[in-house]
KEBARO-182371 format. One record per residue (C-alpha): x negated, z, y negated; residue in one letter; residue number from 1. Coordinates in nm, 2 decimals. Example, Ala and Ser with C-alpha at 12.3 -4.5 7.8 and 13.67 -1.06 7.14 Angstrom:
REM residues 2
<rec X="-1.23" Z="0.78" Y="0.45" code="A" pos="1"/>
<rec X="-1.37" Z="0.71" Y="0.11" code="S" pos="2"/>
//
This chain:
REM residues 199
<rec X="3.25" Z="0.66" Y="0.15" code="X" pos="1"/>
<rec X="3.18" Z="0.60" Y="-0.22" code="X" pos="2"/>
<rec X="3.24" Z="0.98" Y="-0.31" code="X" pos="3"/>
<rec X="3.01" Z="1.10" Y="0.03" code="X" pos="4"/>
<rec X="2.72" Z="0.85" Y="-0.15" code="X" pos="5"/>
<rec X="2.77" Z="0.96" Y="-0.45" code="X" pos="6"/>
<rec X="2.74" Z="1.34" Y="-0.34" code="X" pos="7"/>
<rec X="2.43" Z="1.27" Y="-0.14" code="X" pos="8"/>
<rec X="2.24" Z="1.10" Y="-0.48" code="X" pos="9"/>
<rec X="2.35" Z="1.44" Y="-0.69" code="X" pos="10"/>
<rec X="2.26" Z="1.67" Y="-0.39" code="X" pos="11"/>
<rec X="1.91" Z="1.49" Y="-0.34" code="X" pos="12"/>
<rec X="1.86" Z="1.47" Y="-0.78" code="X" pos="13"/>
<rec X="1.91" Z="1.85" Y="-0.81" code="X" pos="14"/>
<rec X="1.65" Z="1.94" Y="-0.51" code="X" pos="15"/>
<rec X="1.43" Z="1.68" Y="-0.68" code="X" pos="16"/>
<rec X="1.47" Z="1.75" Y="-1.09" code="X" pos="17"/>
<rec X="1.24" Z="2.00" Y="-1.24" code="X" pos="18"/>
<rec X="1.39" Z="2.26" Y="-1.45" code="X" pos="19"/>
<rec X="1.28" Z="2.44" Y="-1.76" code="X" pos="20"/>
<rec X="1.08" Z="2.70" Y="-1.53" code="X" pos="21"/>
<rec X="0.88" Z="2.43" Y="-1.37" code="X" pos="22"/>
<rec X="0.50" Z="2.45" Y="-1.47" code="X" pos="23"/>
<rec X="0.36" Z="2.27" Y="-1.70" code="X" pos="24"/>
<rec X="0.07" Z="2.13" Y="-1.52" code="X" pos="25"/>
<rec X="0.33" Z="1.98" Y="-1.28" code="X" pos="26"/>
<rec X="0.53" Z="1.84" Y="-1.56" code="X" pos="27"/>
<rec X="0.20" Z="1.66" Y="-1.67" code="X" pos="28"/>
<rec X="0.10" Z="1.52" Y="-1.35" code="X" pos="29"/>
<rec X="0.47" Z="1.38" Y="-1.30" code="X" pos="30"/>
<rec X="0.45" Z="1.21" Y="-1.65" code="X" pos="31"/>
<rec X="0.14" Z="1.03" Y="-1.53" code="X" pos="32"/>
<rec X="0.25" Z="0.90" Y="-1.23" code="X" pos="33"/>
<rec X="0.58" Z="0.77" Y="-1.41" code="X" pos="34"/>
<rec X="0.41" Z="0.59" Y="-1.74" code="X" pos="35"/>
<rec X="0.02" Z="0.58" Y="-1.72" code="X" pos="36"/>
<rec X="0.00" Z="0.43" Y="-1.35" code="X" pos="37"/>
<rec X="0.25" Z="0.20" Y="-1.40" code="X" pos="38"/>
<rec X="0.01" Z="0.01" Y="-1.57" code="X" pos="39"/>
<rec X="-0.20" Z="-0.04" Y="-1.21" code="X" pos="40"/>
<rec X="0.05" Z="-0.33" Y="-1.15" code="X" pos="41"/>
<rec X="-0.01" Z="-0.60" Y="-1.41" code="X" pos="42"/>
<rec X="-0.39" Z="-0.44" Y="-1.39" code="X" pos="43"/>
<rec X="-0.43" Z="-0.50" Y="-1.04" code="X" pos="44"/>
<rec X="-0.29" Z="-0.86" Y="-1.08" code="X" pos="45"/>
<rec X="-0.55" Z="-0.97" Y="-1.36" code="X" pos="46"/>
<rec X="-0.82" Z="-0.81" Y="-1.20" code="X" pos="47"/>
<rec X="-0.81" Z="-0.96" Y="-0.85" code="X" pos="48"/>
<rec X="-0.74" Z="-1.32" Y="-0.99" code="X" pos="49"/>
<rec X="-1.03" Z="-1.29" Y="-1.24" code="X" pos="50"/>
<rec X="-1.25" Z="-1.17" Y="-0.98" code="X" pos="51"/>
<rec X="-1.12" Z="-1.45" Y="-0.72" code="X" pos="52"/>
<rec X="-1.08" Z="-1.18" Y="-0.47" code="X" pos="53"/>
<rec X="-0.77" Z="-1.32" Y="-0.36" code="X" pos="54"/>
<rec X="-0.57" Z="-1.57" Y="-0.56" code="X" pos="55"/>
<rec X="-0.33" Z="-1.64" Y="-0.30" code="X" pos="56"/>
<rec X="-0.17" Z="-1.25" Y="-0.32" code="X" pos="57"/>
<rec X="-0.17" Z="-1.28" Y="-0.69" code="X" pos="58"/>
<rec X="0.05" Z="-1.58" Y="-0.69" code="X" pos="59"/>
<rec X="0.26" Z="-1.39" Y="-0.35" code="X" pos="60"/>
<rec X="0.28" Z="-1.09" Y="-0.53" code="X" pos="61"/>
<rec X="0.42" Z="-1.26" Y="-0.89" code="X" pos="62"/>
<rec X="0.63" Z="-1.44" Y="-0.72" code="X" pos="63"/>
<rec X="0.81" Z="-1.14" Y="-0.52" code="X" pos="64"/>
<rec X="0.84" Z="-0.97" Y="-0.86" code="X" pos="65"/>
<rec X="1.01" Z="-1.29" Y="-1.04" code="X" pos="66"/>
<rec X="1.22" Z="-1.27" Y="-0.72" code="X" pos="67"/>
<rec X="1.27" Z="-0.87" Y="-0.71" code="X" pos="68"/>
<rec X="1.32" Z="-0.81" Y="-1.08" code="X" pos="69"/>
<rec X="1.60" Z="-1.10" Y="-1.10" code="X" pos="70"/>
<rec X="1.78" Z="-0.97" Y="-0.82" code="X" pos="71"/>
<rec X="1.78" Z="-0.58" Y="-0.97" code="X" pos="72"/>
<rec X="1.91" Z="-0.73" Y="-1.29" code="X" pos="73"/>
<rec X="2.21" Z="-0.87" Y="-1.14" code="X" pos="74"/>
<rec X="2.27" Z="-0.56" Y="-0.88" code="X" pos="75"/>
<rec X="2.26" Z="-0.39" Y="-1.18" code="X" pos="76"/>
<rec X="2.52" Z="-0.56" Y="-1.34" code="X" pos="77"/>
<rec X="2.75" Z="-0.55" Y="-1.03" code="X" pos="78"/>
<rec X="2.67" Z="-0.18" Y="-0.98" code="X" pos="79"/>
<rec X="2.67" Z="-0.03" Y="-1.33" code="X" pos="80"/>
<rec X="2.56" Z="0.34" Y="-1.32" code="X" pos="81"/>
<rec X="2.47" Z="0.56" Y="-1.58" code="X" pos="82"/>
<rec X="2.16" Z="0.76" Y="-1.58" code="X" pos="83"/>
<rec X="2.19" Z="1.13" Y="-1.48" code="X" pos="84"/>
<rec X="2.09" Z="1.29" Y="-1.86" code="X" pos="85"/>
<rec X="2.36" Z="1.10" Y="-2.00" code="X" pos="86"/>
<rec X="2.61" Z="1.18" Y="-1.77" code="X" pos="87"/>
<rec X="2.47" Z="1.49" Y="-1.84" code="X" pos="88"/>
<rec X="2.34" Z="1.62" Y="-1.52" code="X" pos="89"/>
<rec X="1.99" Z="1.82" Y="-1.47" code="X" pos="90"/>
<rec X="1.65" Z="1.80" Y="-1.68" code="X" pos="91"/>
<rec X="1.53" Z="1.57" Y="-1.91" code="X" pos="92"/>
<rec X="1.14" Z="1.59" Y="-1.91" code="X" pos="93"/>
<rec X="1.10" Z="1.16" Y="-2.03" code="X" pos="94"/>
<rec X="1.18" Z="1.03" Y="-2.31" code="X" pos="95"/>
<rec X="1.41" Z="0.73" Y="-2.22" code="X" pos="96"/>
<rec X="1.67" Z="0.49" Y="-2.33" code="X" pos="97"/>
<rec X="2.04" Z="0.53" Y="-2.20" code="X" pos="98"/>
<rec X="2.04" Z="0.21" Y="-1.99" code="X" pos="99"/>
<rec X="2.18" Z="0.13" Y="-1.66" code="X" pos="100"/>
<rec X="1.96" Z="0.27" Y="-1.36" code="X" pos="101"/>
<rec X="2.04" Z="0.12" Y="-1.04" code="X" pos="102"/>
<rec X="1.83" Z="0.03" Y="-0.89" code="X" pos="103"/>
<rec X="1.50" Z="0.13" Y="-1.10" code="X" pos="104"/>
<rec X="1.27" Z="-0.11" Y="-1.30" code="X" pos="105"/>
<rec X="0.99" Z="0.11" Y="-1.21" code="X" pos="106"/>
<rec X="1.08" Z="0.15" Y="-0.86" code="X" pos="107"/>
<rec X="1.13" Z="-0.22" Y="-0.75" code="X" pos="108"/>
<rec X="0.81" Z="-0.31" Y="-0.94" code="X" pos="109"/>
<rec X="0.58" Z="-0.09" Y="-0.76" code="X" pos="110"/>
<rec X="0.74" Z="-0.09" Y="-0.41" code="X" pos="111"/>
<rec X="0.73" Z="-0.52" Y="-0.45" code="X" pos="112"/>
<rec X="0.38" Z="-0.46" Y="-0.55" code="X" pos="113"/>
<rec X="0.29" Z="-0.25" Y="-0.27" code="X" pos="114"/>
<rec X="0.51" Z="-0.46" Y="-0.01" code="X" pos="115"/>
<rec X="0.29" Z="-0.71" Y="-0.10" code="X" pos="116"/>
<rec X="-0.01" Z="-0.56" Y="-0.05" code="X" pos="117"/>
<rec X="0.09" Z="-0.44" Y="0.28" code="X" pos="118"/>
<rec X="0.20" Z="-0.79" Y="0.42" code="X" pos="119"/>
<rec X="-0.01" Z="-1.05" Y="0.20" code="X" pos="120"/>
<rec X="-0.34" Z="-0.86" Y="0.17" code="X" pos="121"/>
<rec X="-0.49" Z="-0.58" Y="0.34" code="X" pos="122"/>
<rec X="-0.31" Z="-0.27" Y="0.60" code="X" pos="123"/>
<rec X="-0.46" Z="0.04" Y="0.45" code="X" pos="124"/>
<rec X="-0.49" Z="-0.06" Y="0.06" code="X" pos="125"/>
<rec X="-0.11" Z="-0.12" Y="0.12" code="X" pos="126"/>
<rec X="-0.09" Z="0.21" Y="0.27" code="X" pos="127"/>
<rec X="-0.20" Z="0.38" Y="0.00" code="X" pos="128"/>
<rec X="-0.02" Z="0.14" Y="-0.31" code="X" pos="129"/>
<rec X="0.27" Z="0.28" Y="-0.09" code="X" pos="130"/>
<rec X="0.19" Z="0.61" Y="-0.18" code="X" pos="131"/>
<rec X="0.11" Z="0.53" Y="-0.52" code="X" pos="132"/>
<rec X="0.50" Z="0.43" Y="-0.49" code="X" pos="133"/>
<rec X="0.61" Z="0.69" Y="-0.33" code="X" pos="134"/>
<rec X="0.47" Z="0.89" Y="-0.63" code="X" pos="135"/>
<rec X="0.60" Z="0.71" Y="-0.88" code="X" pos="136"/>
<rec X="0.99" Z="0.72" Y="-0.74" code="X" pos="137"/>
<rec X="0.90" Z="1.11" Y="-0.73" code="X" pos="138"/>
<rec X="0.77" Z="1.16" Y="-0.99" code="X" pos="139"/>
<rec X="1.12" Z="0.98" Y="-1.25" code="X" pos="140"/>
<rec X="1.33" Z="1.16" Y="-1.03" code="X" pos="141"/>
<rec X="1.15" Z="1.47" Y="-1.07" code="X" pos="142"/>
<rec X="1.15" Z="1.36" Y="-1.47" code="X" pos="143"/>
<rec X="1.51" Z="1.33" Y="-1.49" code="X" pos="144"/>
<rec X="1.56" Z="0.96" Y="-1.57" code="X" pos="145"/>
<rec X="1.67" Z="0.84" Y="-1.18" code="X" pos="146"/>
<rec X="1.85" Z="0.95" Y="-0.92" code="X" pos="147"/>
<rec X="1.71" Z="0.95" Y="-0.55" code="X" pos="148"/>
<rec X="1.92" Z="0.63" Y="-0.47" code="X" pos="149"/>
<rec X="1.78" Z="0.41" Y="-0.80" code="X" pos="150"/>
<rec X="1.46" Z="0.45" Y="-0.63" code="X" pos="151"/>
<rec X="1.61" Z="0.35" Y="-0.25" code="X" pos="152"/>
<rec X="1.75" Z="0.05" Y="-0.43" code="X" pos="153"/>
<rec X="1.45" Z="-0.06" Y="-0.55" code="X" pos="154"/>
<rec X="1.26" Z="-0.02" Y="-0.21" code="X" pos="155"/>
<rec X="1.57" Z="-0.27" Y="-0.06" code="X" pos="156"/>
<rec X="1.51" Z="-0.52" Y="-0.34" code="X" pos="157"/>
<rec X="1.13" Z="-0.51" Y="-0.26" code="X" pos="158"/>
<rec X="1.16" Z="-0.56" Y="0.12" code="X" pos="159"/>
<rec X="1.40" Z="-0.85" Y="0.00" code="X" pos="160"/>
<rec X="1.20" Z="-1.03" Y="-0.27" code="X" pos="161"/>
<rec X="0.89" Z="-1.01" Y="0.00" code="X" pos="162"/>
<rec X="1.10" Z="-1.16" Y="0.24" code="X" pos="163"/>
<rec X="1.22" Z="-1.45" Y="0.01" code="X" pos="164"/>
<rec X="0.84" Z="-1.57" Y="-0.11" code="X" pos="165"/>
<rec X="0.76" Z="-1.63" Y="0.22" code="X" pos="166"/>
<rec X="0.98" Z="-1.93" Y="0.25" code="X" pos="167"/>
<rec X="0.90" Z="-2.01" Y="-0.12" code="X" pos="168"/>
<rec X="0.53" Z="-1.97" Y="-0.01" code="X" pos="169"/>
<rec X="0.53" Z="-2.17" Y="0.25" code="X" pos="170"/>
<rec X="0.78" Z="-2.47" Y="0.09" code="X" pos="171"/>
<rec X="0.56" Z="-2.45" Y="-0.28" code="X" pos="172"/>
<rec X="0.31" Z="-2.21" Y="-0.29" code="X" pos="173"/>
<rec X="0.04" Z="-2.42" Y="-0.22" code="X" pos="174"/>
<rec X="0.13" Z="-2.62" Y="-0.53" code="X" pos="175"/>
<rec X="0.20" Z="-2.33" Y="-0.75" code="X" pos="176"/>
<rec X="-0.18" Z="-2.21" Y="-0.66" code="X" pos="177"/>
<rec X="-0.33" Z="-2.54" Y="-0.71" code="X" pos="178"/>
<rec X="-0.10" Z="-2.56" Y="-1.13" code="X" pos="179"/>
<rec X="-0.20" Z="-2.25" Y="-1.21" code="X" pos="180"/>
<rec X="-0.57" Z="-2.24" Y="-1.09" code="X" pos="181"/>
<rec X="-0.62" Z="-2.60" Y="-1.27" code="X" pos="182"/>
<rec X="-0.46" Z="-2.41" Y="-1.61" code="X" pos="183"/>
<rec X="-0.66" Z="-2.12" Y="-1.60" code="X" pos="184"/>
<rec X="-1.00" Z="-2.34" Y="-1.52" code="X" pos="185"/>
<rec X="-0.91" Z="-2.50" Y="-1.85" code="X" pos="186"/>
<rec X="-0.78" Z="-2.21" Y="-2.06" code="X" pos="187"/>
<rec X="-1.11" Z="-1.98" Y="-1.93" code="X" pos="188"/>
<rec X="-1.38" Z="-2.24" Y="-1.90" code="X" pos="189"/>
<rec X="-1.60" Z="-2.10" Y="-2.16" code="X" pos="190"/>
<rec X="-1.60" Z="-1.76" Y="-1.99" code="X" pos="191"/>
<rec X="-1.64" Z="-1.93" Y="-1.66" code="X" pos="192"/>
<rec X="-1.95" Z="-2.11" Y="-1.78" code="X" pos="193"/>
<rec X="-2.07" Z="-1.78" Y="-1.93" code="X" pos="194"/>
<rec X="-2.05" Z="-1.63" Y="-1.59" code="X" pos="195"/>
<rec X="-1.82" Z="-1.37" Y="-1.73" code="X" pos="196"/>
<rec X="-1.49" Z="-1.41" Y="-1.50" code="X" pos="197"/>
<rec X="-1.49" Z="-1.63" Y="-1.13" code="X" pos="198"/>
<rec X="-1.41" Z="-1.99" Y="-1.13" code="X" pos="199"/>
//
């Protein structure tokens, strides 16, 4: 079963992974949907609180990536694999360290992000932050830095670390809401008075 998996993941890489004929323009589009937009996540986040648009998906959402990003840490660790320039296999395009992959950073973040979006907030915003997602995974497979089933990983860890913050919602969440509004009322009060961020 392990060697049929492992065929699948190389199989799906090589349809995936540009090569050195692949244009440029495609290259450059790839490399922004894999660094540049990651950035949407934490921006998003900051945005949405300071704007009190809606608090209570901020805290959701931070919570599922506490919960998502611990669990891919410890997957990892359980199922070490290397990523497929250094093996070597296919085309490098992203400059990138030679840690483990499974499952991806990058992945679980923005599928827990959009997840969250989709069940905590709004339908078609969390349609399209999955397709931001979607993008992304493509686009650092495409790259060379994952394979197919780093990306697959990290949707299962997302689905899982939404699931899990709706217990903790429901058994703390309130509270956590009620902490962290009272800090940043004190931390931000001059800019509240000012008008400059919500209260």
């Amino acid at each position: 079963m392990k060697d049929i998996i492992n065929s699948l993941n190389f199989q799906l890489f090589n349809l995936i992974n540009a090569d050195t004929n692949s244009p440029r323009w495609l290259l450059e589009f790839a490399y922004f949907l894999a660094v540049p937009l990651a950035y949407i996540v934490p921006i998003c986040l900051i945005v949405v609180w300071l704007q009190d648009k809606n608090r209570k998906w901020v805290i959701n959402c931070t919570i599922a990536l506490i919960i998502a990003f611990t669990m891919s840490k410890i997957i990892g660790l359980l199922f070490p694999m290397m990523r497929p320039f250094v093996l070597p296999m296919g085309h490098k395009f992203l400059e990138h360290a030679a840690n483990l992959s499974f499952p991806s950073d990058h992945g679980t973040g923005i599928f827990t992000f959009a997840l969250s979006i989709f069940f905590w907030a709004k339908f078609w915003p969390g349609i399209c932050a999955l397709i931001i997602a979607i993008s992304m995974a493509w686009s650092r497979i495409y790259l060379g830095v994952h394979w197919p089933f780093d990306m697959l990983g990290g949707i299962f860890v997302a689905i899982i670390a939404n699931v899990l913050t709706e217990f903790v919602w429901y058994s703390v969440g309130e509270s956590i809401l009620k902490q962290i509004t009272r800090l940043y009322h004190i931390i931000f009060a001059g800019f509240i008075r000012r008008g400059w961020v919500k209260s």
